[in-house]
KETOR-471656 format. One record per atom (N, C-alpha, C): residue in three letters; x, y, z. Coordinates in steps of 0.001 Angstrom, whole numbers, plus 500000, padded with zeros to 6 digits. Atoms other than C-alpha are relative to their C-alpha. Layout:
<pts>
ALAXYZ;...
</pts>
This chain:
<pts>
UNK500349500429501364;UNK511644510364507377;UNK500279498501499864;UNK499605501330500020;UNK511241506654506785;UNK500550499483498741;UNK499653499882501014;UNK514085506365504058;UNK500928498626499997;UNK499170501185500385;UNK515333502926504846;UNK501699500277500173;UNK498494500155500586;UNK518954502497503495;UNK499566501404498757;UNK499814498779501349;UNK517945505473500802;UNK500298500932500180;UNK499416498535499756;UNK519009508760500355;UNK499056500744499715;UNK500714498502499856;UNK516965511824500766;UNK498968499988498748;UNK500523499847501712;UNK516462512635496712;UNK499882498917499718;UNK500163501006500560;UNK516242508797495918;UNK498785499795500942;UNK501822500253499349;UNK513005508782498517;UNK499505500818499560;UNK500894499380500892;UNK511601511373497188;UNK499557499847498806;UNK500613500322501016;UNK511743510584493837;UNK499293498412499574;UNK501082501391499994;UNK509919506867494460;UNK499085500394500444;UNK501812499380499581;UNK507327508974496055;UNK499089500575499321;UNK501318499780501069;UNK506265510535493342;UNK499678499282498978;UNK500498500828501067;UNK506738507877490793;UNK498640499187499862;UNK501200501124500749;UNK503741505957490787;UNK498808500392498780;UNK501178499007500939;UNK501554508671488665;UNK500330499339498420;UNK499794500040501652;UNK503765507335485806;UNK499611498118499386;UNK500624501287499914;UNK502490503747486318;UNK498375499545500481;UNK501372499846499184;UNK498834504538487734;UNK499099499182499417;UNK501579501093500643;UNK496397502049485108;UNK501119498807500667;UNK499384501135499159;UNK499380499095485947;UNK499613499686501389;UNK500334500215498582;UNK498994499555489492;UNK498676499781500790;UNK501613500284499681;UNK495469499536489469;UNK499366498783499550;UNK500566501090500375;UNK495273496547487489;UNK500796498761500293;UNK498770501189499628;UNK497947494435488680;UNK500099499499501699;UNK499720500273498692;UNK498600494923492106;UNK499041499484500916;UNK501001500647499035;UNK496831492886494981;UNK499266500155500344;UNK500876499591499528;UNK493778493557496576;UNK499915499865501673;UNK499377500825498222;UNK493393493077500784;UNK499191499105500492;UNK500894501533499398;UNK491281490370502690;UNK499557500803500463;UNK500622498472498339;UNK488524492128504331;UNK499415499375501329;UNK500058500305498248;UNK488935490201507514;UNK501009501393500539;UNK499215499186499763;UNK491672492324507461;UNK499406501480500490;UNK500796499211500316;UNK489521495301506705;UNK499090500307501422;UNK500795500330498775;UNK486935494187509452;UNK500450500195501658;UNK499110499717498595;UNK489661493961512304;UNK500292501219499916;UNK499657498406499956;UNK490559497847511245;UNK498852500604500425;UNK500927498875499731;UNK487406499276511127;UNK498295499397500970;UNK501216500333499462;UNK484816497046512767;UNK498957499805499517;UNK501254500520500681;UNK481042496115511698;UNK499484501437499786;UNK500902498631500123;UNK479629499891512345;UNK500426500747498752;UNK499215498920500947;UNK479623502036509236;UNK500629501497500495;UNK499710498805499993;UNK481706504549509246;UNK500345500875499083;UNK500038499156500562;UNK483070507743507833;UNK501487499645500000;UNK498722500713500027;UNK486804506317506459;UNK500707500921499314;UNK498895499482500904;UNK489931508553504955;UNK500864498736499732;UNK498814500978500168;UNK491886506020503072;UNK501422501178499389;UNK498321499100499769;UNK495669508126503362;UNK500859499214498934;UNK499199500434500538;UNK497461507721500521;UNK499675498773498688;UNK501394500826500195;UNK494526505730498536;UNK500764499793498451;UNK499677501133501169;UNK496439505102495047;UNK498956500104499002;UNK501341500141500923;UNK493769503998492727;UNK499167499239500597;UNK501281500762499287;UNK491698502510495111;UNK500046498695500711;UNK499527501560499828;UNK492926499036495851;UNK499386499584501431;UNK500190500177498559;UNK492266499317499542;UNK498245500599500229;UNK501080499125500243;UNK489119502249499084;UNK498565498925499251;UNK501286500785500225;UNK486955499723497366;UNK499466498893500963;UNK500775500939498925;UNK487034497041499968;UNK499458500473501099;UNK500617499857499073;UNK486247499326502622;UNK499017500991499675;UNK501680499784500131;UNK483224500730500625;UNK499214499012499992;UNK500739500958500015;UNK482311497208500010;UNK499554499567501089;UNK500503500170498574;UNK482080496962503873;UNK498899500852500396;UNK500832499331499259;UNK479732499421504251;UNK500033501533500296;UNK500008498580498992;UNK481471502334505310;UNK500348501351498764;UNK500193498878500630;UNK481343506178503705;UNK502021499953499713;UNK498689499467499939;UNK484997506798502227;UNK500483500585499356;UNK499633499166500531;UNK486836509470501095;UNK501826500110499538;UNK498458501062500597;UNK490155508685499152;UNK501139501545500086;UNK498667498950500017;UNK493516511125499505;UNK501319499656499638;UNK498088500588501018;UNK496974510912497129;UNK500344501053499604;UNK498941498615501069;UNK499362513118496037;UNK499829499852498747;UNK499785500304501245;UNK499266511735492651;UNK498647500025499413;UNK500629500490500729;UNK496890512682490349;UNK499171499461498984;UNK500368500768500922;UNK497038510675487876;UNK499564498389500748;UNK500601500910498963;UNK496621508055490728;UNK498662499843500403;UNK500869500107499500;UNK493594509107491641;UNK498923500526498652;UNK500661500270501193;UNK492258509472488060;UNK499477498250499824;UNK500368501236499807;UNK492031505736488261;UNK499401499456500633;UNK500676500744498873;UNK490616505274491326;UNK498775500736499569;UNK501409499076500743;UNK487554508050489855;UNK499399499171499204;UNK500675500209501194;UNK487299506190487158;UNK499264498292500386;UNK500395501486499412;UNK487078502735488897;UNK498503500198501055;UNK500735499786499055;UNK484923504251491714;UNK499307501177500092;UNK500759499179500191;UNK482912506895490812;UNK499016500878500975;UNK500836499290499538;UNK480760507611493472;UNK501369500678501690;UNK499371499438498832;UNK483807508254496076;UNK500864501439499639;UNK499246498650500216;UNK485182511622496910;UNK501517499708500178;UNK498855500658500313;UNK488550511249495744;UNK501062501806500008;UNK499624498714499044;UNK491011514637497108;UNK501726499743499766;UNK498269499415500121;UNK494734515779495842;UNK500282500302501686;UNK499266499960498501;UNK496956515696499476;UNK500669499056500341;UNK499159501058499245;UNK499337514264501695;UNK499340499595501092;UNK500687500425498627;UNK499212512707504544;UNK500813501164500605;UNK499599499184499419;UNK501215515777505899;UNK499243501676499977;UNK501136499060500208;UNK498742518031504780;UNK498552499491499311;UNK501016500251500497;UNK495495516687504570;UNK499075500523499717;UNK501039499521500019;UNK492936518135503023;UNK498258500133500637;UNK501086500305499304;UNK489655517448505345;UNK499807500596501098;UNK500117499107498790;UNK488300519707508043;UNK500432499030501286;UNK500106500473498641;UNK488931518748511800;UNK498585499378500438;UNK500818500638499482;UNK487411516115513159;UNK498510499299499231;UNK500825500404500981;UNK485736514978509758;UNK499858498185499744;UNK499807501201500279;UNK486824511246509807;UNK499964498930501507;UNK500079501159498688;UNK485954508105512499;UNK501108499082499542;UNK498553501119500234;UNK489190506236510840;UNK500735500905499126;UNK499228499694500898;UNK491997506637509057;UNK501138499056499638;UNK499852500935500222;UNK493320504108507070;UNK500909499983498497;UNK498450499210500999;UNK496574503650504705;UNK500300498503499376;UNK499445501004500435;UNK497085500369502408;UNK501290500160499589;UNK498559500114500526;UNK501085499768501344;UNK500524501677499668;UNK499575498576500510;UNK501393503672501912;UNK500609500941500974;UNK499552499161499038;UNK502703504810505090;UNK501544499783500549;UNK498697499911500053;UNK505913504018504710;UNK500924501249499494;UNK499671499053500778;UNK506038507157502523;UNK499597500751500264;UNK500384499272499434;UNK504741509268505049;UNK501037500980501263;UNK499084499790498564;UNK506462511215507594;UNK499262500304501502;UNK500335500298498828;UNK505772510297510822;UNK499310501132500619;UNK500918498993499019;UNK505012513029513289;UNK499408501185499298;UNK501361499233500215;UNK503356515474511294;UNK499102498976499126;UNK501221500984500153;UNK501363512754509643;UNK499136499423500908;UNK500487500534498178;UNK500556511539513356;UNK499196501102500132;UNK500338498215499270;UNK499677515802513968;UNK498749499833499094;UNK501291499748501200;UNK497438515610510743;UNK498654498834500514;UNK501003500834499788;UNK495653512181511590;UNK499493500208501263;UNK500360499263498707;UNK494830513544515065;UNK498877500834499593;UNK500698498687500505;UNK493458516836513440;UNK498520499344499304;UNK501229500501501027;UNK490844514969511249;UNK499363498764500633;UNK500749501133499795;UNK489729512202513295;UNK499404500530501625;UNK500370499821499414;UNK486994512433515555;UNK500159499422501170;UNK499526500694498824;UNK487175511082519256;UNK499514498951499922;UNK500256501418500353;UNK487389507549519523;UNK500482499261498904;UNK500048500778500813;UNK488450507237516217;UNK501300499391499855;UNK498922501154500197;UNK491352504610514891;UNK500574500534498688;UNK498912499601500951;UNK494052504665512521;UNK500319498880499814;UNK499659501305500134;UNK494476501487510406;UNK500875500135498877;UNK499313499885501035;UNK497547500794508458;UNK500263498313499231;UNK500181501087500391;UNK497935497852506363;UNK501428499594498714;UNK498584500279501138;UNK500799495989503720;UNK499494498559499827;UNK499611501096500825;UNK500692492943501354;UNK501424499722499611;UNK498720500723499188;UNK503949490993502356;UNK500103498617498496;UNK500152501654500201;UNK504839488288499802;UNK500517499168500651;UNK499639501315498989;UNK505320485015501324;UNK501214499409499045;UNK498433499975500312;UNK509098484208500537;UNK500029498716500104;UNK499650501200500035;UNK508540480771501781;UNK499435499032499463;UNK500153500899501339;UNK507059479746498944;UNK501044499559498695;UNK498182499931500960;UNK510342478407496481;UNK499955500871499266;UNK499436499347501089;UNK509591480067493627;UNK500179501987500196;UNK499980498739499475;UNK508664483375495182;UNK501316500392500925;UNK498890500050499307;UNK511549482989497601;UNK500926500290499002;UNK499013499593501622;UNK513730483041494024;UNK499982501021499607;UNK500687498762500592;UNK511450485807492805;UNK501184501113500897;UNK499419498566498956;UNK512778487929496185;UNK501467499793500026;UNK498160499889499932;UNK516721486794495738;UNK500114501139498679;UNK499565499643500857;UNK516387488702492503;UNK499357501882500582;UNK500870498513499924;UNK514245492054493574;UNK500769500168501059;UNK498990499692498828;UNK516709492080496676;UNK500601501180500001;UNK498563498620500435;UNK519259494150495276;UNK499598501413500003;UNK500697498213500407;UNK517208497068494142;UNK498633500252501068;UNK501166499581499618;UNK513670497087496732;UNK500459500417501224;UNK499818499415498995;UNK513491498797499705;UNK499162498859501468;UNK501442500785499162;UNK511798496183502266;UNK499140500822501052;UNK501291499389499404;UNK509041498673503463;UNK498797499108500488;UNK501081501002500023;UNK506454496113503395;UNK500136499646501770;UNK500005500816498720;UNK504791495598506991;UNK500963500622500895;UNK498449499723499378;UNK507585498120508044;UNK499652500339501614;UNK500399499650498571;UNK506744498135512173;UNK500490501521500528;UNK499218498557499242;UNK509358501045512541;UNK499048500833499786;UNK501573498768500667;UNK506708503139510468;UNK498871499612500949;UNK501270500593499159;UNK504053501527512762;UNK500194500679501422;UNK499707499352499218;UNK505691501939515802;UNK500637501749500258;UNK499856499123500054;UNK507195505810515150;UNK498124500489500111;UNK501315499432499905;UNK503274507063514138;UNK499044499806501358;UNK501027500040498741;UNK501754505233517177;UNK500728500865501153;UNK499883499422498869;UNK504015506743519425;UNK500283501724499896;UNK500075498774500672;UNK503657510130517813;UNK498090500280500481;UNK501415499517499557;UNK499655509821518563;UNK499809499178501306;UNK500529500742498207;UNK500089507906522296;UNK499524499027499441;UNK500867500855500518;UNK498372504980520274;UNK500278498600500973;UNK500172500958499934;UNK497541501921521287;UNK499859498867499238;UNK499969500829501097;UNK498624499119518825;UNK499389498542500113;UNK500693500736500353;UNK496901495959517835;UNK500056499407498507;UNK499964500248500870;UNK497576493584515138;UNK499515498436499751;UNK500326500653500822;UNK496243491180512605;UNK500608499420498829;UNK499301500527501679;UNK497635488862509512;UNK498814498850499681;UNK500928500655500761;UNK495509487445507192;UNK500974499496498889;UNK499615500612501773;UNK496275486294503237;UNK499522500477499393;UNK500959499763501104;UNK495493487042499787;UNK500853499215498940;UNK499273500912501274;UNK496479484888496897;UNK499407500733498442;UNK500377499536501145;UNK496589486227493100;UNK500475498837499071;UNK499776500321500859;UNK496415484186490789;UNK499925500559498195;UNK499881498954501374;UNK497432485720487558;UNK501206499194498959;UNK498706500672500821;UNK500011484455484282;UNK501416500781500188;UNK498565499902499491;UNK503505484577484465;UNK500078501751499622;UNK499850498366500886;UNK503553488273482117;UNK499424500897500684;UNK500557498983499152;UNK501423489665484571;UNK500948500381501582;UNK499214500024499275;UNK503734488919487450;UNK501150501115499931;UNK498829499310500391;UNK506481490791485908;UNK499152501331499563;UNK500294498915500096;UNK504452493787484793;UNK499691500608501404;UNK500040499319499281;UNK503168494253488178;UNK501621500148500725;UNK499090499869499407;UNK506666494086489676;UNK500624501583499050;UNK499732498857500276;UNK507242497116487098;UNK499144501117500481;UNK500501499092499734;UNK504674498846488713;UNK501050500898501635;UNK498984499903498720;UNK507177499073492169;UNK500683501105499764;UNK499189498462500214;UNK508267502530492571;UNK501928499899499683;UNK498363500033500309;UNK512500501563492528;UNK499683499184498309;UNK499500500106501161;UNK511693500203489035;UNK499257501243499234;UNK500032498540500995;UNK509873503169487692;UNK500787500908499683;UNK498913499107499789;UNK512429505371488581;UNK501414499281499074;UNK498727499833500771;UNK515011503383486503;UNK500197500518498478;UNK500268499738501335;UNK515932504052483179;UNK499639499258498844;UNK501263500886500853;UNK514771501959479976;UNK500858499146500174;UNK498885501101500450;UNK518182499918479532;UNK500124499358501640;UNK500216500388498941;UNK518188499150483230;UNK498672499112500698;UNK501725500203499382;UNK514039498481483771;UNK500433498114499147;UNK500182501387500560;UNK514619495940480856;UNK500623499117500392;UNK498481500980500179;UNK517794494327481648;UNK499232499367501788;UNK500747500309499141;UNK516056494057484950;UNK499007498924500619;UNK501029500649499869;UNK512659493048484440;UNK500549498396499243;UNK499190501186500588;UNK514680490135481985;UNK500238499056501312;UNK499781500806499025;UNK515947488850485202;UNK498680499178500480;UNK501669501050499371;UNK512218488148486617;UNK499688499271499272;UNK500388501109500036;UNK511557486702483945;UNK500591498701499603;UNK499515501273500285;UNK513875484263483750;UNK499887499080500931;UNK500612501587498304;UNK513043482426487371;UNK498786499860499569;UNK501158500360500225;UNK509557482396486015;UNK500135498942498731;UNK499551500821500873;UNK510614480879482738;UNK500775498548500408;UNK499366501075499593;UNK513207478435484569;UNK499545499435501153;UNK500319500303499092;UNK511622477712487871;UNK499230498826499925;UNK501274500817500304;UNK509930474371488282;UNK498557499933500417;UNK501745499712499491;UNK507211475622490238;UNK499334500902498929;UNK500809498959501255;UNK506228478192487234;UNK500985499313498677;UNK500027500413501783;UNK507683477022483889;UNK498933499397499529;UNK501146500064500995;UNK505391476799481533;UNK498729500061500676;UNK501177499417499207;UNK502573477823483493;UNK499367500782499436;UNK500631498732500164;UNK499904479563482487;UNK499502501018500749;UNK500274498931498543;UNK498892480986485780;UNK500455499801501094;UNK499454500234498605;UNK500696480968488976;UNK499349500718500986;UNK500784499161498696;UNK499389481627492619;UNK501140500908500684;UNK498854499316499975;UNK501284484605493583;UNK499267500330501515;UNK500916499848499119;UNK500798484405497404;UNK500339501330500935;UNK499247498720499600;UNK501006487196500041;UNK499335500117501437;UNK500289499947498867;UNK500902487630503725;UNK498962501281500227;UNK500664498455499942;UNK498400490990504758;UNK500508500067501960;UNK500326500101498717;UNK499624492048508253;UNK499303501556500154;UNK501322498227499674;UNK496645495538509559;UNK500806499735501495;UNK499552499342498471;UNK498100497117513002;UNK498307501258499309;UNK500552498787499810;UNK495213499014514224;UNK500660500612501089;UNK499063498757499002;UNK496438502045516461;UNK498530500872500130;UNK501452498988499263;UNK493586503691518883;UNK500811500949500172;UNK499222498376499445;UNK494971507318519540;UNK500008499813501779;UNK500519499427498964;UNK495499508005523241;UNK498796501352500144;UNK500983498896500069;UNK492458510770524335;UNK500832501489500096;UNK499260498193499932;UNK493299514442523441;UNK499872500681501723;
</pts>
């Protein structure tokens, strides 16, 4: 189980929180570079499971590429959002430990900021089961870049309470060597520019602050925004570039 420094019942219950934040997260949080995108799945269309798909964030850029995709979340009120955003994709209650999709239905399988919250070898057993021969397994994370000052500030304060999942290799490396894989990686960028109020709402979308309680979230979120308020790279700003590394590991399966 990839639980970090957490305990058992404190991973579980960030796994299911996001249902209670699902329009935030859909409207806040980052989007990915689809070079990124491109190095996962290649020019050919294909037939894509995005694992763990959220409200879509990841699911729209790799329809915008071209390829057929079919979205899977536990949550959903998660995937009410992504329906409502994306209408024409088949969008499917499941884990990645039980996926819903016949054998050998998918030429990828592909997981934005979500496989950290997976468990390894039967998620490895499942993505096996559903992907046809040849096919790939692309996982992906939006990283902020720390060595920007004010963001660097931003992360002395979210320290205390986040889990650094982001980009987590252990999760990378456990799954590939759970399917024999062959790894392969990529980093790109994505920059958001958005106002300071938005900054701080999406940081409430982050599963360790859903899970707190109200006198805690606030006393909390207060902190963010006071480096945004005092910082000289953001005071008085109306929009800041909120930047962010993307690193994609693709992982070829060894042959069954």
């Amino acid at each position: 189980m990839p639980t970090g420094d957490l305990d058992p019942s404190t991973w579980h219950e960030r796994r299911r929180s996001f249902g209670s934040v699902a329009a935030g997260y859909a409207a806040l949080r980052p989007t990915y570079p689809a070079d990124a995108v491109a190095f996962l799945l290649g020019d050919r269309p294909r037939r894509v499971l995005d694992l763990g798909a959220g409200t879509g964030l990841l699911t729209a850029v790799v329809a915008a590429a071209g390829h057929d995709v079919v979205a899977v979340d536990p949550s959903g009120e998660m995937l009410a959002e992504l329906r409502a955003r994306h209408p024409g994709v088949q969008a499917l209650v499941g884990g990645a430990e039980e996926i819903p999709l016949p054998d050998a239905d998918v030429d990828a399988v592909v997981a934005g900021q979500a496989a950290h919250w997976f468990r390894p070898a039967p998620a490895a057993a499942e993505m096996r089961r559903v992907l046809r021969p040849g096919g790939v397994v692309g996982l992906v994370w939006n990283t902020r870049d720390e060595q920007v000052p004010w963001v660097g500030a931003l992360g002395e304060v979210l320290a205390a309470e986040s889990r650094d999942h982001e980009a987590d290799q252990a999760v990378v490396g456990d799954i590939a060597a759970a399917l024999g894989a062959r790894v392969e990686r990529f980093r790109s960028a994505v920059v958001q520019r958005i106002p300071p109020d938005q900054v701080v709402a999406g940081i409430a979308t982050r599963s360790y602050v859903a899970t707190m309680d109200d006198d805690r979230r606030a006393e909390f979120l207060g902190r963010v925004r006071e480096v945004l308020a005092g910082h000289p790279d953001t005071r008085g700003r109306e929009l800041v570039d909120l930047p962010y590394h993307t690193d994609a590991y693709r992982l070829t399966p060894a042959p069954r």
